[in-house]
KOLNULO-314193 format. One record per residue: x, y, z of N, C-alpha, C in turn; residue in one letter; residue number from 1. Coordinates in Angstrom, 3 decimals, padded with zeros to 6 digits. Layout:
% KOLNULO-314193
NODE      nxx      nyy      nzz     caxx     cayy     cazz      cxx      cyy      czz r   k
NODE        X        Y        Z        X        Y        Z        X        Y        Z A NUM
...
% end
This chain:
% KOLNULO-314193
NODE      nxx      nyy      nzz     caxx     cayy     cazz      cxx      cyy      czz r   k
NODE  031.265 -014.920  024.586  031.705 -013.878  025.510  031.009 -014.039  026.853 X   1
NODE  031.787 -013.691  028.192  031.427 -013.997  029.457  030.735 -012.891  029.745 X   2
NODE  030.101 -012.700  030.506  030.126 -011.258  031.387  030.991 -010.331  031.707 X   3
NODE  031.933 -011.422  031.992  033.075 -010.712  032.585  034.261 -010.031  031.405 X   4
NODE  033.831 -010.411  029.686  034.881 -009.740  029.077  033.882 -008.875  028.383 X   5
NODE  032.590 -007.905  028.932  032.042 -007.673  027.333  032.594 -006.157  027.595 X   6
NODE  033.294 -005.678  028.602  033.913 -004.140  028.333  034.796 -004.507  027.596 X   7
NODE  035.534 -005.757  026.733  036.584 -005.438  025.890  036.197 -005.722  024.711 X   8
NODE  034.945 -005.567  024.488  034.123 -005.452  023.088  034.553 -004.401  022.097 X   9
NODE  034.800 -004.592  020.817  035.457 -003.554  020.099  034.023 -002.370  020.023 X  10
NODE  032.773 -003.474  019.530  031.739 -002.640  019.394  030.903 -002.091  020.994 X  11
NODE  031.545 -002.279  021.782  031.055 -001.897  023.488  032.200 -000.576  023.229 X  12
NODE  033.189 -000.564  022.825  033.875  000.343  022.845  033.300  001.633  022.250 X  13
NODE  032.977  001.234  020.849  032.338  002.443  020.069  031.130  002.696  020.456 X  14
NODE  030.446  002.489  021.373  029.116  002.549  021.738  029.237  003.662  022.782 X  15
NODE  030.278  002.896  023.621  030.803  004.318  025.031  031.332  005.483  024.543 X  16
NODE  031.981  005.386  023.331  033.052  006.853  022.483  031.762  007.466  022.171 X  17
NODE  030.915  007.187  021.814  030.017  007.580  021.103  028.651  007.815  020.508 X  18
NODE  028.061  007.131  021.654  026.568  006.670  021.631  025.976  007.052  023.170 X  19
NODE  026.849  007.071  024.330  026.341  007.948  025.370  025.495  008.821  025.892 X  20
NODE  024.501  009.405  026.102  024.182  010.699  026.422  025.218  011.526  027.185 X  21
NODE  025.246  013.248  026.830  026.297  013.587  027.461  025.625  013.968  029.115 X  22
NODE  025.672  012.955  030.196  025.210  013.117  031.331  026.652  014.050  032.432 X  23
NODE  028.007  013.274  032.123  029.035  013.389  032.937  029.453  014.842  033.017 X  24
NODE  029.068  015.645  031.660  029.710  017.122  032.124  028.272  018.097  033.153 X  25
NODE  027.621  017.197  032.595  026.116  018.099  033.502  026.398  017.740  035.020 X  26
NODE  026.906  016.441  035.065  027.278  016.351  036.855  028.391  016.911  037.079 X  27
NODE  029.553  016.904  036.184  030.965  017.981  036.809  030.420  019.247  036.913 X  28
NODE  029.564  019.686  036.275  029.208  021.076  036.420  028.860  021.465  037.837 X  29
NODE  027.925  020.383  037.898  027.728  020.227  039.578  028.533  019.626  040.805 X  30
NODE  029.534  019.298  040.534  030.779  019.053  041.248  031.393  020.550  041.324 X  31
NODE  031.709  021.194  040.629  031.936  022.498  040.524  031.438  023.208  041.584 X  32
NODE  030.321  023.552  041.194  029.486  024.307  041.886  029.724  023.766  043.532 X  33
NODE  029.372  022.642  043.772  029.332  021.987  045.556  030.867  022.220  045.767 X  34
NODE  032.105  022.242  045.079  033.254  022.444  045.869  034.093  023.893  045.728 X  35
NODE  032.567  024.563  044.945  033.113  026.299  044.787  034.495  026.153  044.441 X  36
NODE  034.758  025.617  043.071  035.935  025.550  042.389  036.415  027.238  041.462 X  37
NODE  036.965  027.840  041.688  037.389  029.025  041.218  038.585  028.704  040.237 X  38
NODE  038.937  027.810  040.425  040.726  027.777  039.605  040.527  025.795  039.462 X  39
NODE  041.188  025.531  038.409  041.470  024.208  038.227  042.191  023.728  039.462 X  40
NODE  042.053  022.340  039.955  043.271  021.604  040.302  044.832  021.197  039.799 X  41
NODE  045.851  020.574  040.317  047.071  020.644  039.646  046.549  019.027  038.807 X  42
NODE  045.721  018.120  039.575  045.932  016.842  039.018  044.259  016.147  039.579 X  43
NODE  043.912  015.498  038.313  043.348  014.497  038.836  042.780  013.762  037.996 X  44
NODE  042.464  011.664  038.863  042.539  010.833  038.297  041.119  010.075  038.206 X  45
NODE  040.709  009.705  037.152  039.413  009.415  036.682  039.800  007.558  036.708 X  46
NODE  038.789  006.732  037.956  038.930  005.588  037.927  037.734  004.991  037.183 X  47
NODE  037.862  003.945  036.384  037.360  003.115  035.740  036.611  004.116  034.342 X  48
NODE  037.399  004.778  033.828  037.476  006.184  032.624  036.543  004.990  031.314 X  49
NODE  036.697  003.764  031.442  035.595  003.280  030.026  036.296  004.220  029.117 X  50
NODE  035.573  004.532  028.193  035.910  004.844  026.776  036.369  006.346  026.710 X  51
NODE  036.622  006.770  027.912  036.864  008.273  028.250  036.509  009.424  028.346 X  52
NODE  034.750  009.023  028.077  033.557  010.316  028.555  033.573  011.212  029.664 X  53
NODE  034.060  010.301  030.660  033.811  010.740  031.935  035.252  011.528  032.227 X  54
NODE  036.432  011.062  031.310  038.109  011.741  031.631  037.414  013.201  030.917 X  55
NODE  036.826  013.208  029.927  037.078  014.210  029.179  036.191  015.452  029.782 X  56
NODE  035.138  015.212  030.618  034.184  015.724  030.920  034.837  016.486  032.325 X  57
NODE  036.184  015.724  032.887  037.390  016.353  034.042  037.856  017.577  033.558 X  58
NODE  038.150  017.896  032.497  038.992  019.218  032.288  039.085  020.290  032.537 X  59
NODE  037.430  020.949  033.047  037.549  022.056  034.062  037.815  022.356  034.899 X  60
NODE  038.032  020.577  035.852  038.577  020.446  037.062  040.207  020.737  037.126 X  61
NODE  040.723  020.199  035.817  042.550  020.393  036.687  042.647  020.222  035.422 X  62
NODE  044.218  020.770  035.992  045.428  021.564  034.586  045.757  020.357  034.117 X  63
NODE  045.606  018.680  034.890  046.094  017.524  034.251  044.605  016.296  034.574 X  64
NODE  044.619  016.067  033.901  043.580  014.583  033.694  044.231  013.364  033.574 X  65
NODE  044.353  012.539  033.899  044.375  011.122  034.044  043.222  010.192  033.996 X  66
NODE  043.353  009.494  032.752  041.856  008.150  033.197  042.482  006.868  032.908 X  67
NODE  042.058  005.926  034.115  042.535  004.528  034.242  041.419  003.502  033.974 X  68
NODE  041.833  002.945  033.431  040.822  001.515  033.269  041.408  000.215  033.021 X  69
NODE  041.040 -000.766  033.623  041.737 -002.277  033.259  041.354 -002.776  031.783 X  70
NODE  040.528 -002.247  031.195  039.559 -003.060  029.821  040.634 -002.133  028.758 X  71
NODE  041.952 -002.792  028.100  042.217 -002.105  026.996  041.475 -001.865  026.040 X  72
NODE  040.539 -003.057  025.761  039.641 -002.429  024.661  038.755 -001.364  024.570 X  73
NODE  038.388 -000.528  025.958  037.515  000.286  025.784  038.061  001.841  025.677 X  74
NODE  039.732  002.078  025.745  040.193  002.929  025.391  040.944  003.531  023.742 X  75
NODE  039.777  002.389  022.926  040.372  002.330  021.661  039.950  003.773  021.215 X  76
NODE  039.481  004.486  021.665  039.192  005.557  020.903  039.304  007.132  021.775 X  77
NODE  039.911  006.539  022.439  040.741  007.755  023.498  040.731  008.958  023.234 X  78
NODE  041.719  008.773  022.038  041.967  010.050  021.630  041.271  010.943  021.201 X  79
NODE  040.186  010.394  020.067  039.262  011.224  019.434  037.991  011.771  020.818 X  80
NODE  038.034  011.221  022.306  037.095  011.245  022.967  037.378  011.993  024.197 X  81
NODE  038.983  011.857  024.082  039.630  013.082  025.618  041.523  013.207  025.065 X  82
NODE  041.145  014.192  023.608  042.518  014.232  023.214  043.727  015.374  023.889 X  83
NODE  043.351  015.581  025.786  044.272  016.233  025.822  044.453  015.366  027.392 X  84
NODE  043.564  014.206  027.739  043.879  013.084  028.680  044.918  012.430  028.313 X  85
NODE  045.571  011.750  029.341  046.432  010.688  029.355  045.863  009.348  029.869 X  86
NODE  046.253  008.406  029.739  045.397  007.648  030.026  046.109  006.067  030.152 X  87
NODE  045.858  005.569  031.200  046.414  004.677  031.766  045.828  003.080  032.280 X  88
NODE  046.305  001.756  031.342  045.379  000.712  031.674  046.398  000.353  033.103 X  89
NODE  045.049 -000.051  033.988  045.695 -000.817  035.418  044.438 -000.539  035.835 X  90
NODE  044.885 -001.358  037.390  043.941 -001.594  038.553  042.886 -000.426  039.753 X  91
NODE  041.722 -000.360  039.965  041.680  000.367  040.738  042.472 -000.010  042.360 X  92
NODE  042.833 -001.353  042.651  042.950 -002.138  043.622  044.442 -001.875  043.855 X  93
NODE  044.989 -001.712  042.484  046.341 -001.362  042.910  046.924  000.109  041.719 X  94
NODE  046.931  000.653  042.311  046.646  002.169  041.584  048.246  002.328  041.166 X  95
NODE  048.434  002.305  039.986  049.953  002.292  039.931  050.735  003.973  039.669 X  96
NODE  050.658  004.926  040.860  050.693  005.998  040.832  051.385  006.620  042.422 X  97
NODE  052.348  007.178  042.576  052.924  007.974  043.800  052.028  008.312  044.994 X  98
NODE  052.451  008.154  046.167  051.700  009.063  047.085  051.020  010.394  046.967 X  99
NODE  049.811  010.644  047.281  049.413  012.077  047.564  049.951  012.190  045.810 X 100
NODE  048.811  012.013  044.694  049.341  012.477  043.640  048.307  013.421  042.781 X 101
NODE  046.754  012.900  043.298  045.557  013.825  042.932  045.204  014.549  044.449 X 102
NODE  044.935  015.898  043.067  043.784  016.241  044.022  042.473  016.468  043.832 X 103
NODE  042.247  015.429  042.951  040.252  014.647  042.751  040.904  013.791  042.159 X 104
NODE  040.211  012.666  042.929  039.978  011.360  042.472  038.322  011.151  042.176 X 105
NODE  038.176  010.868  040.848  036.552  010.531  040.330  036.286  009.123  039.895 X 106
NODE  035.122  008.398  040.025  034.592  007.054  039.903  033.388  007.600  040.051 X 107
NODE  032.980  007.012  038.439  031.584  007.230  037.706  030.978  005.585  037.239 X 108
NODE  030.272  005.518  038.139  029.941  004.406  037.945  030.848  003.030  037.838 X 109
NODE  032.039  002.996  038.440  033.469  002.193  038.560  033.864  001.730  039.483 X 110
NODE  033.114  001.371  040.773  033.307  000.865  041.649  032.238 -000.507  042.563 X 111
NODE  031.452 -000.491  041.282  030.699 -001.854  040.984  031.273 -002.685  041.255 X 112
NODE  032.285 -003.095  040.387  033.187 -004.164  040.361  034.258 -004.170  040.745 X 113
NODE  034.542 -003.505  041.975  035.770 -003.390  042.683  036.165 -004.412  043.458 X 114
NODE  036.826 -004.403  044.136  037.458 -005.404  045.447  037.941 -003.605  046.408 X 115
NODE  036.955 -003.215  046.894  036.674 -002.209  047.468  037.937 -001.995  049.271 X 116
NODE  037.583 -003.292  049.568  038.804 -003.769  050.716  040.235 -003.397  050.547 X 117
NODE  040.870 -003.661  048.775  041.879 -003.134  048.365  042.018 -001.435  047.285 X 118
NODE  040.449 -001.454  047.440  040.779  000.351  046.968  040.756  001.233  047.450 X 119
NODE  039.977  001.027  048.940  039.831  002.423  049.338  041.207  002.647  050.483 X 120
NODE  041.880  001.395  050.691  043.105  002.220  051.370  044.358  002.456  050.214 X 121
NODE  044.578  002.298  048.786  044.682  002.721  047.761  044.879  004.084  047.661 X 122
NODE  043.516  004.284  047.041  042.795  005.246  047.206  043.416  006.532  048.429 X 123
NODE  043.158  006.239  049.990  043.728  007.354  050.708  045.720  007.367  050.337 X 124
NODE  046.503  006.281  049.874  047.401  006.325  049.653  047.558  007.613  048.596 X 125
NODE  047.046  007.921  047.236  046.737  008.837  046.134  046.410  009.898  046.619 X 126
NODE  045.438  009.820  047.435  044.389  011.285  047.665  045.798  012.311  048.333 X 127
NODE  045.661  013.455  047.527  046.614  014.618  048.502  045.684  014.941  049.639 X 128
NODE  046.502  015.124  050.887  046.267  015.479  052.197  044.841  016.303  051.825 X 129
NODE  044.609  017.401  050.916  043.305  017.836  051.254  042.383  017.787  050.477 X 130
NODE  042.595  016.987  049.068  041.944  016.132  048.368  040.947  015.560  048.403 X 131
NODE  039.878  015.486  047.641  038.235  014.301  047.512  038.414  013.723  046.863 X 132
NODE  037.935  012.459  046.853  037.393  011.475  046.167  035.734  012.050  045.849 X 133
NODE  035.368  011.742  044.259  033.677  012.402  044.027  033.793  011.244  043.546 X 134
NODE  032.417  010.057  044.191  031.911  008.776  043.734  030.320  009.623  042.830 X 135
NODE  030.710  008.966  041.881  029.439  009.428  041.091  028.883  008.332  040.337 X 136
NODE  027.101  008.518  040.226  026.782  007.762  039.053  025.056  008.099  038.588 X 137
NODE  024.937  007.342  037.792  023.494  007.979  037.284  022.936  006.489  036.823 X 138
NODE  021.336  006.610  036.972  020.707  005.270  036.511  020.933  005.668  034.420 X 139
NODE  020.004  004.506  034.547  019.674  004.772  032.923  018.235  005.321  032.460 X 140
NODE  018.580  006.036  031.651  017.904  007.159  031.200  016.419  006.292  030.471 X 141
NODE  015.484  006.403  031.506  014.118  005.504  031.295  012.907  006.109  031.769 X 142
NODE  013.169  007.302  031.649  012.011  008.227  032.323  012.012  009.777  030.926 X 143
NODE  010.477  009.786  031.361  010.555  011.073  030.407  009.335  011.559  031.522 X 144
NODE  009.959  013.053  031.109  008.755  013.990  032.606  007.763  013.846  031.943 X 145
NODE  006.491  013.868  033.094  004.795  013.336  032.707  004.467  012.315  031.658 X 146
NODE  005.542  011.334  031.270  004.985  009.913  030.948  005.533  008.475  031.392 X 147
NODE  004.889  007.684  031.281  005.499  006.230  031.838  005.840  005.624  030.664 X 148
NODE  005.788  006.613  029.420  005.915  005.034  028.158  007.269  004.469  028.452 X 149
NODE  008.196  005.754  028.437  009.929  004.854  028.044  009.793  003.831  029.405 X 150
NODE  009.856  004.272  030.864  010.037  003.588  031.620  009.322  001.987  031.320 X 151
NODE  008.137  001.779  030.867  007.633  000.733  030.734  008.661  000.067  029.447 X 152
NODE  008.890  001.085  028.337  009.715  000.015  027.319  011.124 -000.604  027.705 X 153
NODE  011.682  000.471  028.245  012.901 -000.005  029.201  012.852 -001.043  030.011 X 154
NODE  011.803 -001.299  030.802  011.747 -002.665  031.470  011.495 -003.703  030.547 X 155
NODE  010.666 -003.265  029.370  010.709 -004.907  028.728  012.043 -004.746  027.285 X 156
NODE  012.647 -004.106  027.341  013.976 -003.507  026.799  015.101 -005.088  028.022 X 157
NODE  014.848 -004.345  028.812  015.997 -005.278  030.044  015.407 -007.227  030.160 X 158
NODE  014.118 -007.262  030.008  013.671 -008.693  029.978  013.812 -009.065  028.682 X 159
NODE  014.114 -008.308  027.452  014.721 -008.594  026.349  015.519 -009.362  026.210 X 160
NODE  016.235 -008.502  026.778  017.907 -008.563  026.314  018.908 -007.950  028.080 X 161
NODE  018.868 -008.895  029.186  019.007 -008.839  030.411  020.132 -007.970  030.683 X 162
NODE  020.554 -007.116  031.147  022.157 -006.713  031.388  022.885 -007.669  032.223 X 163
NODE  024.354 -006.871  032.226  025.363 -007.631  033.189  024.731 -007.246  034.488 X 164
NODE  024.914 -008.344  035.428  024.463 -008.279  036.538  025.546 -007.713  037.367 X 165
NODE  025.079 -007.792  038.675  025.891 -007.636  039.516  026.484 -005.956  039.888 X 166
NODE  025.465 -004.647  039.149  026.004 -003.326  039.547  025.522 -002.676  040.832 X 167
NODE  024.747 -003.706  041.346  024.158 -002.655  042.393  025.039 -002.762  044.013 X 168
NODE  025.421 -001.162  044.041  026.129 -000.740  045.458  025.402  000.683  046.259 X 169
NODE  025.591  000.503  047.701  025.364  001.564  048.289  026.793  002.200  048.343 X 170
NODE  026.695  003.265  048.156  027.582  004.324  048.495  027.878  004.699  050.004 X 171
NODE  026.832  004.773  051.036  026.765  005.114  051.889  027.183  004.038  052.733 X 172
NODE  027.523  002.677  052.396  027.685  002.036  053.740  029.031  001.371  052.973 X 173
NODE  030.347  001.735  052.007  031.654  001.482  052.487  031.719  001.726  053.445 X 174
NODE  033.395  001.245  053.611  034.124  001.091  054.847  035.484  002.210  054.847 X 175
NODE  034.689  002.866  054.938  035.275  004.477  054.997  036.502  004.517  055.853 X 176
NODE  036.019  004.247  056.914  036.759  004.294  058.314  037.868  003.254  058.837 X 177
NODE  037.999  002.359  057.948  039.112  001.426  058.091  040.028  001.932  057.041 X 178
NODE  040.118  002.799  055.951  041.250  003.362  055.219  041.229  004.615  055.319 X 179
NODE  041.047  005.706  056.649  041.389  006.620  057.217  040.873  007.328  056.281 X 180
NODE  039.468  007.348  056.017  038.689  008.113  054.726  037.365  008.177  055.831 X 181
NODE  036.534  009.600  055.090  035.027  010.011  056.028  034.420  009.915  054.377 X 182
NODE  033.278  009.511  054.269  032.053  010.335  053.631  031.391  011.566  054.219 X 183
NODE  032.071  012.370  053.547  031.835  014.086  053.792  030.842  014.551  053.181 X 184
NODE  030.116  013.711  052.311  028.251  014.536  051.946  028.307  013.666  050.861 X 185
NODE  026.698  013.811  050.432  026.144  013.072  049.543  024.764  013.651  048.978 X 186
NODE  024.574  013.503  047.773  023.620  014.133  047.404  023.228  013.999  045.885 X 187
NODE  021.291  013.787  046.053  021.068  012.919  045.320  020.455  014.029  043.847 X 188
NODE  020.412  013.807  042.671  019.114  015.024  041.997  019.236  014.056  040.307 X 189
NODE  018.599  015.040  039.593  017.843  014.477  038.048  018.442  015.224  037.474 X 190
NODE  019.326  014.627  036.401  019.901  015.454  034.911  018.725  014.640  033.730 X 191
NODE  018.380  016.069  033.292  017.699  016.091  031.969  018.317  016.112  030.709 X 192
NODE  018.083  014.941  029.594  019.183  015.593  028.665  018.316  015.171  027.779 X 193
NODE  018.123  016.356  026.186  016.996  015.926  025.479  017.913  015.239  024.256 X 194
NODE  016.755  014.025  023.901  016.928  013.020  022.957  015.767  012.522  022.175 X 195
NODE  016.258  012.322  021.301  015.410  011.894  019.812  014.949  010.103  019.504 X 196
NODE  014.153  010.081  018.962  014.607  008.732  018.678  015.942  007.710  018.416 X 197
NODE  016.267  008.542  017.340  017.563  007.736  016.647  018.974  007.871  017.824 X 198
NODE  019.178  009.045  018.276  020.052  008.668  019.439  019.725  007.782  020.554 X 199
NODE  018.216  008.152  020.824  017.876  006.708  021.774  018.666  005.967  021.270 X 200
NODE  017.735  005.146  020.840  018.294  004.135  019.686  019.705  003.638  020.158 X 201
NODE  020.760  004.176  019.409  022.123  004.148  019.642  022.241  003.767  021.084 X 202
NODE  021.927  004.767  021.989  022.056  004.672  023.377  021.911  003.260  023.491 X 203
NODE  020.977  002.803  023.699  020.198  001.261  024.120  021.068  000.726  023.385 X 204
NODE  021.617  000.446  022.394  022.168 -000.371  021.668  024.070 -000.597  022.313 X 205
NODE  023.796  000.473  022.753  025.174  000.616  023.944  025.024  000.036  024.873 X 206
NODE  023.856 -000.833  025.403  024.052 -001.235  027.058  024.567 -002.877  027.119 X 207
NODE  025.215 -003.454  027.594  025.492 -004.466  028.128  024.858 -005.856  027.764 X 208
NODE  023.069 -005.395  027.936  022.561 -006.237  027.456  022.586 -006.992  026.057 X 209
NODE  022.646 -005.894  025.050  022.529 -005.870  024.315  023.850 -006.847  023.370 X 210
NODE  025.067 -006.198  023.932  026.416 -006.553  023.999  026.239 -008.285  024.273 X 211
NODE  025.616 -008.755  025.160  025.538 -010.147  025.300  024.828 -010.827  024.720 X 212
NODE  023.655 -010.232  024.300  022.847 -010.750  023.048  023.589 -011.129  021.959 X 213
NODE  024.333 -009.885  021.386  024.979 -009.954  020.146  025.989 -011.338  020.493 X 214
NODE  026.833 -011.517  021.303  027.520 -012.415  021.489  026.865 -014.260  021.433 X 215
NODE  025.859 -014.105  022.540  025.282 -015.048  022.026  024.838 -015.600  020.529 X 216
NODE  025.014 -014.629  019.374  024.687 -014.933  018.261  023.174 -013.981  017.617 X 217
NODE  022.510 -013.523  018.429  021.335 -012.350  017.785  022.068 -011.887  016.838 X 218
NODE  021.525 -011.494  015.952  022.079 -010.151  014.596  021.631 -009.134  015.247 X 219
NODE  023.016 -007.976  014.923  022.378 -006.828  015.650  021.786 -006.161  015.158 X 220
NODE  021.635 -006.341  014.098  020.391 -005.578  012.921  018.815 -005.781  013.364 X 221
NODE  018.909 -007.464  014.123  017.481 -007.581  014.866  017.200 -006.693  016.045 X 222
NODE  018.100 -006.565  016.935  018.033 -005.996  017.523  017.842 -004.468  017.786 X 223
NODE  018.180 -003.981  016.548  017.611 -002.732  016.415  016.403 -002.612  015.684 X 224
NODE  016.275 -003.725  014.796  014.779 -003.047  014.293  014.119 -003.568  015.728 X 225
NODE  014.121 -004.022  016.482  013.374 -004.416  017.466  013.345 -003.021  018.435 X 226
NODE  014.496 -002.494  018.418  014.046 -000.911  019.279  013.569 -000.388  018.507 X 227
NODE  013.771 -000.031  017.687  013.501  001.230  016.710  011.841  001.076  016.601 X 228
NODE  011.635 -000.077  016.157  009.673 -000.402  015.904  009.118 -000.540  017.593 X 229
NODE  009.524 -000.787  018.648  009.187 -000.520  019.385  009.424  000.899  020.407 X 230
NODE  009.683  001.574  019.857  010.102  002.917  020.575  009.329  003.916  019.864 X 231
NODE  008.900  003.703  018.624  007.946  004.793  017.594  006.953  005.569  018.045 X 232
NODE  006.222  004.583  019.002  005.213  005.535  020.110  005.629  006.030  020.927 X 233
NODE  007.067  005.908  021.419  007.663  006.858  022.806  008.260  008.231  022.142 X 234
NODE  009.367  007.946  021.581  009.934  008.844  020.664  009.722  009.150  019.592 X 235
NODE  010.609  010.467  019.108  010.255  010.752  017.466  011.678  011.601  017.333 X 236
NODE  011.610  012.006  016.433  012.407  012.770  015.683  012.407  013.671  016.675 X 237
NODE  011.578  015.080  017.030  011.577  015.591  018.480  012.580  015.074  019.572 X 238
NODE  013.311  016.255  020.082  013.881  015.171  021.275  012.939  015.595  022.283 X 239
NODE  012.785  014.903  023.137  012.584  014.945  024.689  013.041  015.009  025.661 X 240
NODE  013.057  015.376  026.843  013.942  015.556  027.968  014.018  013.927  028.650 X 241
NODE  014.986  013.132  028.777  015.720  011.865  029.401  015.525  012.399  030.309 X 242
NODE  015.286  011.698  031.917  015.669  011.865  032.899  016.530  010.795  033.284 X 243
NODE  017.357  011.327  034.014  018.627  010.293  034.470  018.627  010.543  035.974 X 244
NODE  018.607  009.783  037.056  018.334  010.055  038.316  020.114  009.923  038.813 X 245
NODE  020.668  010.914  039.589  021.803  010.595  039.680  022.449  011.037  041.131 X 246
NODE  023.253  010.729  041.757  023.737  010.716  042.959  025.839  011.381  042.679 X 247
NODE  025.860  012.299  043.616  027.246  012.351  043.821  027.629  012.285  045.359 X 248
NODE  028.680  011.638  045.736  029.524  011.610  047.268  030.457  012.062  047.065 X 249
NODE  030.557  012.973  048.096  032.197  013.576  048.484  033.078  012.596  049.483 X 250
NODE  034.083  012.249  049.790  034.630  011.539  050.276  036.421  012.011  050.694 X 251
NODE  036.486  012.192  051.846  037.875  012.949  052.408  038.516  012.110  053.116 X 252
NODE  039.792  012.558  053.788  040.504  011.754  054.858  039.915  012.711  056.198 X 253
NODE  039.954  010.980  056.532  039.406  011.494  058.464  040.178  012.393  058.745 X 254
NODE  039.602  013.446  059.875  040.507  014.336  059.855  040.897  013.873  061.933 X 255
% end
């Protein structure tokens, strides 16, 4: 397996349905709140939806949800994960959807791997006239308040077993202004979400890295006793509060 196919991992799939922390409704909550939402929207479309955490976590926002993703394999479990989404494989680059058809467009961590040149005038094609785009995302959960253990195991967690490369973007310096789009605010804060060992566990066993290990041929059975015996002094049965450091942008048409 390449880099480039491990989102169509059957077991990358069940890892996103289900091994996640729930971070995405703690940030819609806060999408909420910053756009003083009183009433749902009529529509809106969740780009690069993965296994459909992030569609399902939309529903307070609007009377309709949509989540798109190019990786069929990672919508194998859709249903059981956003059974009142619809959900649609295609391009962010070429959005196969009507003019002016949301009114929120969301990308959670999905614009990594874009060709950004062909989404964001896309993108203002979709957006209804008074419509946002909310770019969202969150690091990985490698901090616990007043200690350094996880953060230190997490780094030798990643020299382990390396992730896919290639995620790091600024938000702040697209090219807003060549597809008749502003960045209208941005703003950065920490979701806490408490966890135990054994969901750790799971979690990590969900990341990318890990996913390429297994491919290369590791047993993934090594690979977990390898977290599990090394995580015994961080975690326990107890959960603890995760910190997840996370950022949301609002994003409009120039006016």
């Amino acid at each position: 397996m390449s880099a480039d196919d491990v989102y169509e991992s059957a077991r990358m799939a069940v890892g996103y349905a289900f091994s996640r922390p729930p971070v995405h409704p703690r940030i819609i909550e806060r999408i909420c709140e910053d756009l003083r939402m009183r009433s749902p929207v009529a529509r809106a479309l969740d780009i690069g939806c993965g296994a459909g955490r992030s569609t399902a976590a939309l529903e307070p926002l609007a009377r309709r949800v949509v989540g798109l993703d190019p990786a069929r394999g990672m919508l194998a479990h859709r249903r059981a994960v956003a059974p009142a989404a619809s959900f649609v494989i295609g391009r962010a680059e070429q959005l196969p959807f009507a003019a002016r058809s949301f009114d929120i467009v969301t990308a959670a961590g999905a614009l990594n791997y874009v060709d950004l040149g062909l989404f964001l005038p896309d993108l203002a094609r979709v957006l209804a006239p008074d419509g946002v785009m909310v770019i969202y995302d969150f690091s990985a959960g490698r901090r616990l308040a007043g200690s350094d253990a996880l953060d230190a195991w997490y780094g030798a967690f990643e020299r382990q077993y390396p992730p896919k490369a290639g995620y790091d973007m600024d938000v702040r310096t697209l090219a807003y202004e060549g597809a008749g789009l502003r960045l209208d605010a941005i703003q950065t804060f920490e979701v806490a979400v408490p966890m135990a060992l054994q969901p750790y566990v799971a979690y990590a066993m969900s990341e990318t890295g890990v996913e390429l290990a297994v491919a290369r041929g590791v047993p993934e059975a090594d690979i977990r006793t390898w977290c599990e015996s090394t995580l015994a002094g961080v975690l326990s049965l107890e959960p603890r509060d995760v910190l997840f450091d996370a950022y949301v942008a609002y994003v409009r048409h120039a006016r």
